[in-house]
FISEGU-936998 format. One line per 10 residues: number of its first residue (from 1); their letters; for each residue x, y, z of C-alpha. Coordinates in nm, 4 decimals, always signed. Layout:
BEGIN
NUM = A = X Y Z; ...
//
This chain:
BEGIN
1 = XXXXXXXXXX = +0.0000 +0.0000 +0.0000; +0.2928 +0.2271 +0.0818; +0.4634 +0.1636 -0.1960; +0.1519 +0.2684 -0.4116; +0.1209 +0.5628 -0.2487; +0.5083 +0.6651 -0.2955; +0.4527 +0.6325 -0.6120; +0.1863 +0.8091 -0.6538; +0.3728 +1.0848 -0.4987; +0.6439 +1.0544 -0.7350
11 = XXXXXXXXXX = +0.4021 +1.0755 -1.0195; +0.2359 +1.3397 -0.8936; +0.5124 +1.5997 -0.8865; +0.6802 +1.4948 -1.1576; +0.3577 +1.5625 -1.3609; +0.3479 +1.8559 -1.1990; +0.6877 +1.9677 -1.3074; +0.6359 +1.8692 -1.6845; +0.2809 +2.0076 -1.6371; +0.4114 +2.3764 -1.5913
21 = XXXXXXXXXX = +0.6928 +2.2895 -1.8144; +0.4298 +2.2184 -2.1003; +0.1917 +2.5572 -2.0047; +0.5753 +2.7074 -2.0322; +0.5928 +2.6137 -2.3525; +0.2949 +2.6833 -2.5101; +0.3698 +3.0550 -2.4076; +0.6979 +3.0787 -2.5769; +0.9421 +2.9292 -2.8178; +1.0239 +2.5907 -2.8211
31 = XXXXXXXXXX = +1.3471 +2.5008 -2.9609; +1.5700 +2.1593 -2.9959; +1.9496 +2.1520 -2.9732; +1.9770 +2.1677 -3.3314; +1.7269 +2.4478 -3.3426; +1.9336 +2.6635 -3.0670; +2.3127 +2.6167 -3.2504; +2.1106 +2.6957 -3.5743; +1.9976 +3.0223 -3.4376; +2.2944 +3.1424 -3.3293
41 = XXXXXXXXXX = +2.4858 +3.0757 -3.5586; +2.2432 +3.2783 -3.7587; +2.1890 +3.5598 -3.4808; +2.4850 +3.5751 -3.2551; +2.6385 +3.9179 -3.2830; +3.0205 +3.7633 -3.3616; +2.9252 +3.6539 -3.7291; +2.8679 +3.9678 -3.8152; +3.2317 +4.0544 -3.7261; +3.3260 +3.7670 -3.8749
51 = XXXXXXXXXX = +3.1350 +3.7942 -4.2256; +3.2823 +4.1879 -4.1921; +3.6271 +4.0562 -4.1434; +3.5736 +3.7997 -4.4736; +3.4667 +4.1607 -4.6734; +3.7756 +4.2976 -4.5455; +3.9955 +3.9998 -4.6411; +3.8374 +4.0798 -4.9953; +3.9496 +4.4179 -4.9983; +4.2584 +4.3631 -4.8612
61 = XXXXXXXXXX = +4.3393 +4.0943 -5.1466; +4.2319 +4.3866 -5.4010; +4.4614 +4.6336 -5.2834; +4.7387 +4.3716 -5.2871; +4.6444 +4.3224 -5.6839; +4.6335 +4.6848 -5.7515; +5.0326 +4.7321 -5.7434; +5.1043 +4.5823 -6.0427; +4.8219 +4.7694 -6.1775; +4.8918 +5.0780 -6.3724
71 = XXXXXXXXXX = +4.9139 +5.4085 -6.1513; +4.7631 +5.7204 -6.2951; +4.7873 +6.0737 -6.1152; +4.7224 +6.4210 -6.2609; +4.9472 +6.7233 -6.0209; +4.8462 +7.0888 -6.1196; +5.0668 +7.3481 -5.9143; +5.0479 +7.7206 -5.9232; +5.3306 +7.9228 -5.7815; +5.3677 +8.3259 -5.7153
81 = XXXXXXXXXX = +5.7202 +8.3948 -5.6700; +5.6828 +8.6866 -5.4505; +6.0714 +8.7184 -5.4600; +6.2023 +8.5955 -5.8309; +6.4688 +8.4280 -5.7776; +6.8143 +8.5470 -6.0239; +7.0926 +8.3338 -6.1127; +7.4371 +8.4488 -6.2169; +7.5774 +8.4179 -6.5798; +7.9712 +8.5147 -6.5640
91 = XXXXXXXXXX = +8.0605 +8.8168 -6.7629; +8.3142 +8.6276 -6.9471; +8.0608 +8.4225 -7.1531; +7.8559 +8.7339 -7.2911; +8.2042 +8.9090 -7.3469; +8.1260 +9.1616 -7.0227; +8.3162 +9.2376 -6.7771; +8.0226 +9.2239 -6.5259; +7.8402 +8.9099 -6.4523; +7.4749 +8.8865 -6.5552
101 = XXXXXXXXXX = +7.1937 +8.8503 -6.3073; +6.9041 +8.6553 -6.5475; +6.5767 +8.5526 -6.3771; +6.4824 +8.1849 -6.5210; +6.1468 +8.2140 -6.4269; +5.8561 +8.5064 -6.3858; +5.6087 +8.5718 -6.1391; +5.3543 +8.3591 -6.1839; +5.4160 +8.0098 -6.3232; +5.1696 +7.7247 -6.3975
111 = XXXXXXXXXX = +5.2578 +7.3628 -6.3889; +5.0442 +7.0665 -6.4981; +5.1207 +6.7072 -6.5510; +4.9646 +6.3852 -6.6063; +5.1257 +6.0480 -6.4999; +5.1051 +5.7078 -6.5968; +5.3504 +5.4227 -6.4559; +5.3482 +5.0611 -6.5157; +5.5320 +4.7864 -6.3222; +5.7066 +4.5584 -6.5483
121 = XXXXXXXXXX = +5.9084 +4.3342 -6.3133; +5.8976 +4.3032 -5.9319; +5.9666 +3.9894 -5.8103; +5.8634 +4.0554 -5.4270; +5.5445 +4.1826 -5.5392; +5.5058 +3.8506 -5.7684; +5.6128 +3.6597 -5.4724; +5.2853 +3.8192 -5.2578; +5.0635 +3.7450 -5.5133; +5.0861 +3.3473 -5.3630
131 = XXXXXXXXXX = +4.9370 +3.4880 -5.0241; +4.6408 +3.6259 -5.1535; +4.4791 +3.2877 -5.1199; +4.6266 +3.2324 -4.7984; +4.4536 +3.5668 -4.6368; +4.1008 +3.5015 -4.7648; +4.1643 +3.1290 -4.6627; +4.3193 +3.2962 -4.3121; +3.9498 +3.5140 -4.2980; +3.7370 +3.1766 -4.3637
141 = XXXXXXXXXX = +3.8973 +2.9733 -4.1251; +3.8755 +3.2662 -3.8403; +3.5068 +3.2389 -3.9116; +3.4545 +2.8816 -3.8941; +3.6544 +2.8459 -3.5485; +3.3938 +3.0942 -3.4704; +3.1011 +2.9099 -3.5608; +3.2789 +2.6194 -3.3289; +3.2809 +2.8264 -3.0592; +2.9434 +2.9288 -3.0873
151 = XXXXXXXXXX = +2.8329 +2.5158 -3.1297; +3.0038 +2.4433 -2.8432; +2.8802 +2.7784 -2.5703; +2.5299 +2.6779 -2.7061; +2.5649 +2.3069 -2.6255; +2.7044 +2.3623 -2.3035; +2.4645 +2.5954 -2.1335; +2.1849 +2.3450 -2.3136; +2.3038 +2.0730 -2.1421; +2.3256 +2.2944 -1.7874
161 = XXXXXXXXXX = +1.9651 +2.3643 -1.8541; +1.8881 +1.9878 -1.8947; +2.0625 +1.8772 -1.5745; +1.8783 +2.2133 -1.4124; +1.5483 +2.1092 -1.4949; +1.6293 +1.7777 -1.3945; +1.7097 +1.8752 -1.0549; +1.4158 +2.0724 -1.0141; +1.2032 +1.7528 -1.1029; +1.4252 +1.5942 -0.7889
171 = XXXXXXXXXX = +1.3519 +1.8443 -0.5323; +0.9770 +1.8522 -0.6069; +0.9359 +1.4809 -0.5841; +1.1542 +1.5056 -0.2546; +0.9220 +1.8292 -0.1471; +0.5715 +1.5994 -0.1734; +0.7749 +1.3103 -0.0008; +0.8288 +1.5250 +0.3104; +0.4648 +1.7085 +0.2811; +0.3242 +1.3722 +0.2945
181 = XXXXXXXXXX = +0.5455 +1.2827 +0.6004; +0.4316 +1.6136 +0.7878; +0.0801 +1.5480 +0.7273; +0.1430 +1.2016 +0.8635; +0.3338 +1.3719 +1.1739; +0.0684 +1.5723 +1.2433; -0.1733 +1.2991 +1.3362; +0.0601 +1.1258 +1.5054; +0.1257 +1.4264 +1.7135; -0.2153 +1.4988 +1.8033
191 = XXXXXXXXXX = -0.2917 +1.1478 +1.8906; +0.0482 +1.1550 +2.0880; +0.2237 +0.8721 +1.9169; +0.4946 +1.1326 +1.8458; +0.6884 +1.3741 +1.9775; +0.6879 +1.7712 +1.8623; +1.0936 +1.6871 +1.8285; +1.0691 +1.3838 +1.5811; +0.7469 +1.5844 +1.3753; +1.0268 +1.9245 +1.3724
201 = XXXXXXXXXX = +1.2852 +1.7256 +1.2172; +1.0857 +1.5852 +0.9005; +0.9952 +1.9997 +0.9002; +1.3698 +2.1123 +0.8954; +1.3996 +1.8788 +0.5868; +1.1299 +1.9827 +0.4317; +1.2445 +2.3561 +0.5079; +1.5853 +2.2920 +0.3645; +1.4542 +2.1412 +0.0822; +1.2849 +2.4253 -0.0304
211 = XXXXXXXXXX = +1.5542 +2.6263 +0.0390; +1.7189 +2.3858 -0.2268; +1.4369 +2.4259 -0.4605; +1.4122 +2.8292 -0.4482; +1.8414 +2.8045 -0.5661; +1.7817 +2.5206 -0.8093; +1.5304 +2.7721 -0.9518; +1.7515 +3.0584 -0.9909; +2.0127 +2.8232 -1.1369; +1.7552 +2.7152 -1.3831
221 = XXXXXXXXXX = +1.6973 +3.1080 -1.4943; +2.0796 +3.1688 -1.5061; +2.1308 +2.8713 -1.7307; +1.8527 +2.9908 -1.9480; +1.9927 +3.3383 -1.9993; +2.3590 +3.2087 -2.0516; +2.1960 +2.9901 -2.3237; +2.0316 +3.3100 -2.4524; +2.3348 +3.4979 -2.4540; +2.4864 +3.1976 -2.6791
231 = XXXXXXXXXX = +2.2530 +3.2245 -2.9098; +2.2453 +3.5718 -2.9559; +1.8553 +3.5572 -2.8280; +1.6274 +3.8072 -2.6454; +1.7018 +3.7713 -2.3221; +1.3661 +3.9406 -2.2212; +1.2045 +3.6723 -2.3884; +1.0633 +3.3424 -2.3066; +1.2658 +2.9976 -2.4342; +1.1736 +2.6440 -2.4012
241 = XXXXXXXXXX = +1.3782 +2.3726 -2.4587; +1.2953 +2.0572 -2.6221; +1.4976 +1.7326 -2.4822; +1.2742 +1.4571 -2.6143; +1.4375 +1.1754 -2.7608; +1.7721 +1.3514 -2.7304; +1.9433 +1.1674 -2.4199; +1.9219 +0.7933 -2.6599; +2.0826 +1.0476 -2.9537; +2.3566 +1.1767 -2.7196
251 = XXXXXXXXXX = +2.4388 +0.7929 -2.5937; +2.4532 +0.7166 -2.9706; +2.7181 +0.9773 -3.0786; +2.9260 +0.9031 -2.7376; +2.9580 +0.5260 -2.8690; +3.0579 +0.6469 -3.2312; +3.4520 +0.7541 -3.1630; +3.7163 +0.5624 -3.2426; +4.0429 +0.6850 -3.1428; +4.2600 +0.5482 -3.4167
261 = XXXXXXXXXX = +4.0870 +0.7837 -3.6478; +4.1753 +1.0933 -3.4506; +4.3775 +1.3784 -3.7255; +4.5024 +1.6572 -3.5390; +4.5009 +1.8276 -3.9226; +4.1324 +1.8549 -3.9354; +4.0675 +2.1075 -3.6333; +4.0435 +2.4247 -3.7548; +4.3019 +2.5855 -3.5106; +4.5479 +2.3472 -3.6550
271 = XXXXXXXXXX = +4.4928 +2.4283 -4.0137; +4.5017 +2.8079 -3.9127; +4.8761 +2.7550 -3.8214; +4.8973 +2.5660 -4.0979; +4.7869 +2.8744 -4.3023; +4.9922 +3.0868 -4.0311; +5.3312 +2.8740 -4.1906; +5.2568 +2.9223 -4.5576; +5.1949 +3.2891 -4.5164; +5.6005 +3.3039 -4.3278
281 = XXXXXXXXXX = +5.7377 +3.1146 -4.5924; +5.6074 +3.3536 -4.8032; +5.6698 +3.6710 -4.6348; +6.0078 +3.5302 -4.6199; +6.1073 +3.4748 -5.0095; +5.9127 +3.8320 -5.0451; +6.1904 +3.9859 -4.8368; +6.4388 +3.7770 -5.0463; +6.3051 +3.9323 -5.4253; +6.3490 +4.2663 -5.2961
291 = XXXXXXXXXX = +6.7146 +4.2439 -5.3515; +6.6562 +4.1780 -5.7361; +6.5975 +4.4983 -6.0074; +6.2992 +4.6242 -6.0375; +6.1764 +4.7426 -6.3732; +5.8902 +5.0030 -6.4481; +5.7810 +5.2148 -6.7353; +5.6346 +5.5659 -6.7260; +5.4581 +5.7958 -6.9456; +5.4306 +6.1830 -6.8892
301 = XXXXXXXXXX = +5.2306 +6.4650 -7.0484; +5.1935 +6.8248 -6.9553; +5.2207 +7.2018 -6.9643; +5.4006 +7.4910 -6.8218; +5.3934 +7.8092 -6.8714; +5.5074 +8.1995 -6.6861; +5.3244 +8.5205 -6.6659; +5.3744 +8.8665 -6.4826; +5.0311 +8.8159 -6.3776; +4.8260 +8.4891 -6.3156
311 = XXXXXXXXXX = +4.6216 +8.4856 -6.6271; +4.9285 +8.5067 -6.8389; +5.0677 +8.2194 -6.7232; +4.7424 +8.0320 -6.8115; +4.7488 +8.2094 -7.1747; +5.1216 +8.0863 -7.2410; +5.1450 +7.7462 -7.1036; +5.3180 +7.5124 -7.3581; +5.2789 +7.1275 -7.3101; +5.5477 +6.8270 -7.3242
321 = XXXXXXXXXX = +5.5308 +6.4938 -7.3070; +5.7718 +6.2003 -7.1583; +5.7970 +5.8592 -7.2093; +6.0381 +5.6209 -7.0416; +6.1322 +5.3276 -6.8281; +6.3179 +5.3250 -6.4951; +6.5707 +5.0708 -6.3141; +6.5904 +5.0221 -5.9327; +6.9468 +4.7407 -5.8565; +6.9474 +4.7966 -5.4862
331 = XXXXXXXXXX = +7.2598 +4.7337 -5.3983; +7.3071 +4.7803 -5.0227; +7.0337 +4.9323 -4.7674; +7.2271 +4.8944 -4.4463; +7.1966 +4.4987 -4.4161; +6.8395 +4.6588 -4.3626; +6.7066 +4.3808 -4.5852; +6.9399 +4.1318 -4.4519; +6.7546 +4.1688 -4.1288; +6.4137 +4.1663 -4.2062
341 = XXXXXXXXXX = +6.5013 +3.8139 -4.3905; +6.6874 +3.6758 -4.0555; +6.3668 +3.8442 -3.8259; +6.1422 +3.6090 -4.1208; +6.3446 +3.2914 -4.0725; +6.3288 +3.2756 -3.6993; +5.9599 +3.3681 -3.7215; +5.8862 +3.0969 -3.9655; +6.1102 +2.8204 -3.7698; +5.9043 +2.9344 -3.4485
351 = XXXXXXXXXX = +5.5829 +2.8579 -3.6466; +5.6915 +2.5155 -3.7472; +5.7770 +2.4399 -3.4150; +5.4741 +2.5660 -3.3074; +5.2652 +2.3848 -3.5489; +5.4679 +2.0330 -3.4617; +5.4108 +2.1156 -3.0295; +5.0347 +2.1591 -3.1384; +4.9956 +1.8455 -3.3136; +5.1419 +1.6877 -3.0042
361 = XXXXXXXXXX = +4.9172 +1.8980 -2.7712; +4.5861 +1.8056 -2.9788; +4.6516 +1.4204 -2.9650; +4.7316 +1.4639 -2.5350; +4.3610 +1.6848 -2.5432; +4.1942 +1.3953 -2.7711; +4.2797 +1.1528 -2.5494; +4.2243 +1.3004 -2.2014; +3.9070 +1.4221 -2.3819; +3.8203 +1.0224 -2.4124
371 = XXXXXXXXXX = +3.9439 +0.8948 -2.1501; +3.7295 +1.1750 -1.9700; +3.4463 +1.0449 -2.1689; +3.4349 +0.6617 -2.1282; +3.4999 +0.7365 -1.7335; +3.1841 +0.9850 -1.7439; +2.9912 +0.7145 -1.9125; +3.0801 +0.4518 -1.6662; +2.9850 +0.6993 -1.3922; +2.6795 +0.8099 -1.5153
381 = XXXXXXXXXX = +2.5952 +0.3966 -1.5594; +2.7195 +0.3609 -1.1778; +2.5496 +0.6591 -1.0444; +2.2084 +0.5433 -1.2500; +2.1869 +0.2066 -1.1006; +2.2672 +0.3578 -0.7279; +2.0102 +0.5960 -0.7174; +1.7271 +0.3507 -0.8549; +1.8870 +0.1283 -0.5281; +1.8647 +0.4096 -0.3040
391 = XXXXXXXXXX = +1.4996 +0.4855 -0.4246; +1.4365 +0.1524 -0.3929; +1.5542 +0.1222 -0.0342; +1.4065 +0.4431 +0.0769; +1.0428 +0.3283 -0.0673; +1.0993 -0.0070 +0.1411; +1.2004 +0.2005 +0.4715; +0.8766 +0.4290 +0.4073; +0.6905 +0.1387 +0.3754; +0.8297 -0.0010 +0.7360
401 = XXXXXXXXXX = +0.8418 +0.3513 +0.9199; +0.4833 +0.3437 +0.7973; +0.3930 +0.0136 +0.9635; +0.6525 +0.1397 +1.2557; +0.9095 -0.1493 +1.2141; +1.1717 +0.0959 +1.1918; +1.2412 +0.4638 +1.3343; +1.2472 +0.8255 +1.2267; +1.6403 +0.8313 +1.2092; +1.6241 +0.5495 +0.9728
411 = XXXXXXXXXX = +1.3344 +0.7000 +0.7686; +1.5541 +1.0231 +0.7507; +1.8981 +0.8555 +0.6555; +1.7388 +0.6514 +0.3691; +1.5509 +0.9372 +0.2470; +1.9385 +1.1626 +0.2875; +2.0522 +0.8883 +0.0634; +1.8187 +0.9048 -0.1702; +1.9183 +1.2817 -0.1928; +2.2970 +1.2411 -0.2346
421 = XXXXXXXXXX = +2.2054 +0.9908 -0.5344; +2.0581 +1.2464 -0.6750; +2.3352 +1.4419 -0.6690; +2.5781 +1.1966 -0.7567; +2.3595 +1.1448 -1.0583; +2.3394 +1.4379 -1.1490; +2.6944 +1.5440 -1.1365; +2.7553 +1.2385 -1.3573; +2.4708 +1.3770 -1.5931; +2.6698 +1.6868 -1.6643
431 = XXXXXXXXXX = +3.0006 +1.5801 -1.6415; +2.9326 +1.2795 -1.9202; +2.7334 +1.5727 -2.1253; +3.0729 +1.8110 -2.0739; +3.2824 +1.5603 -2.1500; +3.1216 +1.4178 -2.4638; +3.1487 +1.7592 -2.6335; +3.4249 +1.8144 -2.5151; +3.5545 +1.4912 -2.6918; +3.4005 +1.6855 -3.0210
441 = XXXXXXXXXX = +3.5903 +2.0144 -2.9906; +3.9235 +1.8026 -2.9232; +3.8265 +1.5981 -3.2348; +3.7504 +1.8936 -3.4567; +3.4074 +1.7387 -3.5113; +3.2192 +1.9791 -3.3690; +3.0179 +2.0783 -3.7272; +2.9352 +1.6916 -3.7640; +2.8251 +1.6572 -3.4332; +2.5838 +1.9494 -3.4953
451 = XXXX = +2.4750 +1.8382 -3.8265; +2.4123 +1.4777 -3.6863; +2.1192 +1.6361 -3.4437; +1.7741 +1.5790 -3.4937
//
């Protein structure tokens, strides 16, 4: 009969808790795991930066192009020589015994000139040309570790609401445990079977339980706005979460790694360096070509012309034009260049080293991250089967406090138990949840994971 009844209470508040849950949802947006990563990465404020940043990648690979484009510039310059400068022509040339003071120039002069110049040969600007690919490849790879880190916030304070929401389903099915044992007290009390003592210490309980309840509650709204702020989502408005059918999905994926195929080359951090490297080695043989000639042709056309007053030397400006090719052999810049190629070298020989001490650093993560995993699991499977034992105890000791074969103090320590089971379990829940995408970022399969959702 007891045992009917206990369950009955169980039933009760857990239909309770999914009954508000429901009335929850029908007032606001109900969204699945899949359906929360999708939004933000749609609506979370960093792909904007990150879409930005690919524009500017663009951009940046156009003005890169546009020096061995040809450069065109128009000057116009107007001078009024206050003060005309003279220069001195020796008497000796004219057949005078005085020197000459002649002024080359008048007041007013005029100047315009148009300018066209075409690289022919530069080799460290043929060199940079290989990099171009590298920096938009650089841009999309900055945005897809950012859509990782967006999978992976979103899953994690999904999962924290899970295990939230699962406590809360605890404490209310402990809260109608102990309002059923109060009511019970209080007839015993009044019929004097038991003492005001014994009937205050099912109340502290009860008390502290719904001290437990009121945190468990705020934890639960926390979780839900640190999902919201994930997802880039309203945090004045209502979410629901939809977990149905997901737990048997999530024990699926856990049992799908295998770590012989672990590549530290597919995470996208890796293949950043790896972009990192190639851009070095290029930088490097850029600094190289700038010792070798560089070659351009030019083409000029213009007029000048000289007045006593500004209109004049509009009226009397005669034009010219220039066409020609020059030839830059540097030949020594203060082992400036030699330098900046040593400073390149290092930098690149860091980066390799780098790239090598990451591979190394990815497999240690990939296999804590499993190890972490399989213990989880085997937790979680411990933890399980312990609290069904401790609620199956606890509803045998009800059942006997009930019929008085045993005491209060053994009613209360099965029923403290029963609480640290729930606990334990629920620690396990999270930490097996944690680990499992944690095992996902370490794997660089973060995307699949996501795309393997329901």
């Amino acid at each position: 009969m007891m045992e009917k009844i206990w369950m009955v209470i169980r039933s009760t508040s857990l239909l309770a808790f999914f009954i508000s849950a429901t009335i929850l949802e029908a007032q606001s947006q109900s969204m699945s795991l899949k359906e929360c990563i999708e939004y933000g990465l749609e609506n979370h404020r960093s792909n904007k930066i990150y879409t930005n940043d690919l524009h500017a990648a663009e951009a940046k690979i156009q003005q890169g192009k546009s020096a061995y484009l040809p450069q065109v510039s128009i000057n116009g310059e107007i001078d009024d020589n206050l003060k005309v400068q003279t220069s001195v022509i020796p008497g000796s040339i004219v057949g005078s015994d005085q020197d000459m003071r002649v002024a080359f120039t008048k007041q007013f002069s005029t100047n315009i000139t148009a300018q066209v110049e075409q690289t022919i040969f530069d080799q460290s600007l043929i060199t940079s040309f290989k990099a171009y690919r590298y920096t938009r490849q650089e841009a999309e790879l900055n945005k897809e570790l950012n859509d990782e880190s967006i999978i992976y916030n979103v899953v994690t304070a999904y999962y924290h609401v899970l295990v939230s929401r699962e406590q809360l389903a605890f404490l209310s099915e402990n809260i109608e445990i102990y309002k059923k044992q109060m009511a019970i007290a209080d007839l015993r009390v009044a019929k004097g079977v038991m003492t005001e003592v014994d009937q205050n210490r099912i109340k502290v309980n009860y008390h502290n339980t719904l001290s437990q309840l009121n945190v468990a509650e705020n934890t639960l709204t926390f979780s839900e706005n640190q999902l919201k702020n994930y997802m880039g989502f309203p945090l004045a408005d209502q979410i629901q979460i939809d977990s149905i059918a997901l737990s048997e999905k999530i024990f699926d994926l856990a049992a799908q790694h295998d770590k012989t195929a672990f590549n530290s080359e597919v995470r996208t951090d890796f293949k950043l360096s790896q972009v990192n490297v190639s851009l070095l080695e290029i930088d490097e043989k850029r600094l190289r070509a700038q010792a070798l000639p560089q070659l351009k042709a030019f083409g000029r056309y213009g007029g000048v012309g000289f007045g006593d007053n500004l209109s004049e030397s509009f009226s009397t400006i005669a034009d010219f034009a220039t066409v020609g090719v020059k030839l830059n052999i540097p030949i020594f810049t203060g082992f400036n260049r030699v330098s900046q190629v040593k400073q390149a070298q290092f930098s690149l020989q860091n980066a390799k080293e780098n790239l090598e001490l990451q591979k190394e650093n990815f497999a240690l993560e990939y296999e804590n991250s499993h190890n972490k995993l399989v213990q989880s699991r085997a937790n979680l499977d411990n933890d399980d089967r312990t609290l069904e034992l401790s609620r199956s105890v606890f509803q045998s000791t009800d059942l006997q406090y009930e019929k008085g074969v045993v005491g209060l103090t053994d009613w209360l320590d099965t029923q403290r138990s029963l609480r640290d089971s729930q606990s334990s379990y629920l620690t396990s829940l999270f930490s097996f949840y944690e680990s499992l995408v944690e095992l996902e970022k370490a794997n660089g399969t973060l995307k699949n994971f996501y795309n393997s959702l329901q």
